[in-house]
ChimeraX commands (.cxc) that place a marker at each C-alpha (Angstrom):
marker #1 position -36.73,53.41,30.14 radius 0.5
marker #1 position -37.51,57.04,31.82 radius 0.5
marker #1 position -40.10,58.80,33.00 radius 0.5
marker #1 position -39.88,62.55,33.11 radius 0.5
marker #1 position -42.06,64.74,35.55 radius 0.5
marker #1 position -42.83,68.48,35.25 radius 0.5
marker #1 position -45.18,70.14,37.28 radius 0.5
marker #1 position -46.26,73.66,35.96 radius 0.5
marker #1 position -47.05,76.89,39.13 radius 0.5
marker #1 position -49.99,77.48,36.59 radius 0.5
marker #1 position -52.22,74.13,37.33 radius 0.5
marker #1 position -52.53,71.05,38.81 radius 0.5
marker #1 position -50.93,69.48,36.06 radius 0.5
marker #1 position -47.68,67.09,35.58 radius 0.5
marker #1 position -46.03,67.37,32.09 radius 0.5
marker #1 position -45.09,63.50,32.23 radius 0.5
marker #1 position -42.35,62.30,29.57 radius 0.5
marker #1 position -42.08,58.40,29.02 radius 0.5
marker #1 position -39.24,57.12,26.87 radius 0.5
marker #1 position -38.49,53.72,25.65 radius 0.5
marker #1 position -34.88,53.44,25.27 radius 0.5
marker #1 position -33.17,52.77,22.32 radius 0.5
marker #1 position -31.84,48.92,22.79 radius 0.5
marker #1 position -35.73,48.13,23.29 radius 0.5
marker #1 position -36.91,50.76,20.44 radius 0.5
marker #1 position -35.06,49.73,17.95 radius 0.5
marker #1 position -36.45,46.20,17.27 radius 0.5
marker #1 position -40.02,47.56,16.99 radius 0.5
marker #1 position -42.20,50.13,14.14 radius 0.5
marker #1 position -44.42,51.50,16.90 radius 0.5
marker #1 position -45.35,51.69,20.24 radius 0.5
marker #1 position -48.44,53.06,22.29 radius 0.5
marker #1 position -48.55,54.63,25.48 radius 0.5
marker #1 position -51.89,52.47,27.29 radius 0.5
marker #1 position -53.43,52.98,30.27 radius 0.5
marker #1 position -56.13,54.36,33.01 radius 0.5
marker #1 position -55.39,58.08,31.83 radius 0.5
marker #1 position -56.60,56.96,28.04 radius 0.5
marker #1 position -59.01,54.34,29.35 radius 0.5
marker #1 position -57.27,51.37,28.47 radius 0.5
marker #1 position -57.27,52.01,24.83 radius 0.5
marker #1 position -55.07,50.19,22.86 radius 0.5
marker #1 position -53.94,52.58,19.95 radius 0.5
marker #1 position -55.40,56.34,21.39 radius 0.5
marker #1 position -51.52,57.23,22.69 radius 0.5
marker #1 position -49.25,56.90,19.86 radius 0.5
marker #1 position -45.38,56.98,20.98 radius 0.5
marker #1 position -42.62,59.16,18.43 radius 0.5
marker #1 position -40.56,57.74,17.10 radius 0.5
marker #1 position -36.58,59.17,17.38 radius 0.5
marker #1 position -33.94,58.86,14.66 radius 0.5
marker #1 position -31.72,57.12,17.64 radius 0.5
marker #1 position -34.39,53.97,17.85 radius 0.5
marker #1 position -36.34,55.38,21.00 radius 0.5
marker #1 position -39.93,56.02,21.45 radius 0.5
marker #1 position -41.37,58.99,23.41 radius 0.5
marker #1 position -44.23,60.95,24.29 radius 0.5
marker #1 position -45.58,63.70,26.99 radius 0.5
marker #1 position -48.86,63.55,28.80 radius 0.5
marker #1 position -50.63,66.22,30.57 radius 0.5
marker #1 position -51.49,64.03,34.23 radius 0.5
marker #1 position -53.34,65.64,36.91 radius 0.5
marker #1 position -51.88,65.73,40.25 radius 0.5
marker #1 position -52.58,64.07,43.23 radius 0.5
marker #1 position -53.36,60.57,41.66 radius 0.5
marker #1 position -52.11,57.24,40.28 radius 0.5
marker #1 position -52.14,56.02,37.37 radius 0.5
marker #1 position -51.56,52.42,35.61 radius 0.5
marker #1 position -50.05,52.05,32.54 radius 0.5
marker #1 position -47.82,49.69,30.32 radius 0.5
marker #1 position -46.09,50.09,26.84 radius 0.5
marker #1 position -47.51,47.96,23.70 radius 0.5
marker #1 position -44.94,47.51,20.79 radius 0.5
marker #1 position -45.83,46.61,17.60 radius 0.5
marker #1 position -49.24,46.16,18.81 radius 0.5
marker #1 position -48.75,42.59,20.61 radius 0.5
marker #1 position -45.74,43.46,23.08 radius 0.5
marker #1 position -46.59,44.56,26.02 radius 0.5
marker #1 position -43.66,45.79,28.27 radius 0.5
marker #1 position -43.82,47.89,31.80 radius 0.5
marker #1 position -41.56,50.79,32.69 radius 0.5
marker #1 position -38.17,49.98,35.40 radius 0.5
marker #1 position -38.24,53.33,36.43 radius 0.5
marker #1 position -42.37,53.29,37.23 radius 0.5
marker #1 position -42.83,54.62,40.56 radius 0.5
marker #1 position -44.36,51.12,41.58 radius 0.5
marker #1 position -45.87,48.01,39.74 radius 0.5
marker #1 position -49.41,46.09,40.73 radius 0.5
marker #1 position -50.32,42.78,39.73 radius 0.5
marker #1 position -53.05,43.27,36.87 radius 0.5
marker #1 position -56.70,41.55,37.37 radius 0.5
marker #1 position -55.75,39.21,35.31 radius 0.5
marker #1 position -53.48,37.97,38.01 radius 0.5
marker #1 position -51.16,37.04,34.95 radius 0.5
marker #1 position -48.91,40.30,34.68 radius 0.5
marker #1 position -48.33,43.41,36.34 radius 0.5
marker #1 position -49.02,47.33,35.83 radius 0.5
marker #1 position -46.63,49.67,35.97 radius 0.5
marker #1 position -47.46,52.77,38.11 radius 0.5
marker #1 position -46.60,56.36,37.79 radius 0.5
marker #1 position -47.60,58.80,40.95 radius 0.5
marker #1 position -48.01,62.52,40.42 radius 0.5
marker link #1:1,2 radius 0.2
marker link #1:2,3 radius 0.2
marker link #1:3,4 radius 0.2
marker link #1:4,5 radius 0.2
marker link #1:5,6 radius 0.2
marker link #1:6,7 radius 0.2
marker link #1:7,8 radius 0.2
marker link #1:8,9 radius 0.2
marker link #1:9,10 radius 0.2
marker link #1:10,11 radius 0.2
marker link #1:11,12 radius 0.2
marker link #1:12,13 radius 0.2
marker link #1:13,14 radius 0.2
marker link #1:14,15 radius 0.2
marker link #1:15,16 radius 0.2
marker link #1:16,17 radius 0.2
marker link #1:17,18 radius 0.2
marker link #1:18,19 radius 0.2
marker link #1:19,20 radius 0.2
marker link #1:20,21 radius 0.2
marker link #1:21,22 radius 0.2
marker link #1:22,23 radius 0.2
marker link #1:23,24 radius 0.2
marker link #1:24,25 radius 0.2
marker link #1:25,26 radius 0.2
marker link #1:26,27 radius 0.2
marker link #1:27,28 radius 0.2
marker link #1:28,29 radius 0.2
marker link #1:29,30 radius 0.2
marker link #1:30,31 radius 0.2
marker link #1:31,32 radius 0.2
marker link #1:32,33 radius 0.2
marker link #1:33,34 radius 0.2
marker link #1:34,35 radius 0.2
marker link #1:35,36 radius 0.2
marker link #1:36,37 radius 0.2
marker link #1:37,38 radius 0.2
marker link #1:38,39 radius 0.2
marker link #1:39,40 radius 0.2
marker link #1:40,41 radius 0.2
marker link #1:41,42 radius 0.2
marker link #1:42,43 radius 0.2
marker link #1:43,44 radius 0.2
marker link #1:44,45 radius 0.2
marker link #1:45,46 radius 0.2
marker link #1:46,47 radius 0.2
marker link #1:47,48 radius 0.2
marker link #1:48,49 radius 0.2
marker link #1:49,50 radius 0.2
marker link #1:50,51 radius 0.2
marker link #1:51,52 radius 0.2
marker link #1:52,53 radius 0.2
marker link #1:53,54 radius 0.2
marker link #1:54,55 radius 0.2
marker link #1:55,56 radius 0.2
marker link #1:56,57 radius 0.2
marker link #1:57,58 radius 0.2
marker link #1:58,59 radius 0.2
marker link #1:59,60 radius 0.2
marker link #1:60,61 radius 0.2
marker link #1:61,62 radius 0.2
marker link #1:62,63 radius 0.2
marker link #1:63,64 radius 0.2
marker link #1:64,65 radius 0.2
marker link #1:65,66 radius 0.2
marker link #1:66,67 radius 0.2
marker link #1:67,68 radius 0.2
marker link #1:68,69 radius 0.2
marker link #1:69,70 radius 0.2
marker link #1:70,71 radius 0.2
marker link #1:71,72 radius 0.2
marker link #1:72,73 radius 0.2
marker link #1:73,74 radius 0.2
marker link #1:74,75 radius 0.2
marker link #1:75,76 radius 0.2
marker link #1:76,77 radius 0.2
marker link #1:77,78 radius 0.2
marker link #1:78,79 radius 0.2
marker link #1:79,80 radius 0.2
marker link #1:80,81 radius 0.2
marker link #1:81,82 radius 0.2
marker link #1:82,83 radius 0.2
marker link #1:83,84 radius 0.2
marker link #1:84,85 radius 0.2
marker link #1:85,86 radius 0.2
marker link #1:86,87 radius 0.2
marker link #1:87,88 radius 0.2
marker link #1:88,89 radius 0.2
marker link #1:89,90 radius 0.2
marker link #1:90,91 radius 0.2
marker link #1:91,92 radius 0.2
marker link #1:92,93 radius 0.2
marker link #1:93,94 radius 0.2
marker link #1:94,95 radius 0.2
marker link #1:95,96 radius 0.2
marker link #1:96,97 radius 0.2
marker link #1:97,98 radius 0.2
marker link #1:98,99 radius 0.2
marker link #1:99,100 radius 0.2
marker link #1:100,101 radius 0.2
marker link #1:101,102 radius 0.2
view
């Protein structure tokens, strides 16, 4: 997995690009983006899908903050980023969040 940060002269904005590699991609139909920069909702940040099997989409993140997320495949998977710049344990105390910093 990758995480891709851009950060435009124009704004205090980060062009972030996630990626779910291929080897993980290619077993599921879909994947969503979810986390505190949607709200937590479940199905608002469809992922694209590539001809190669990989899953990716761009978010426009303001700077200066964190911000939790995790992947959900096929709408039951959920799976956290290895390149995130940090994980959390989740309220839940059952999993962690991965976290991306901008």
């Amino acid at each position: 997995m990758s995480i891709r940060k851009q950060y435009l002269k124009s704004k205090p904005v980060c062009k972030a690009t996630f990626r779910i590699p291929e080897e993980m991609g290619n077993s599921a139909k879909t994947a969503h983006i979810v986390g505190e920069f949607n709200n937590w909702t479940f199905f608002s940040t469809p992922m694209k899908k590539l001809k190669c099997g990989a899953f990716t989409t761009t978010l426009d993140l303001d700077t200066g903050r964190e911000y939790q997320f995790r992947y959900l495949l096929d709408k039951k998977i959920w799976e956290n980023e290895r390149d995130a710049d940090k994980s959390i344990p989740t309220p839940y105390g059952d999993s962690e969040n991965s976290v991306i910093v901008i």
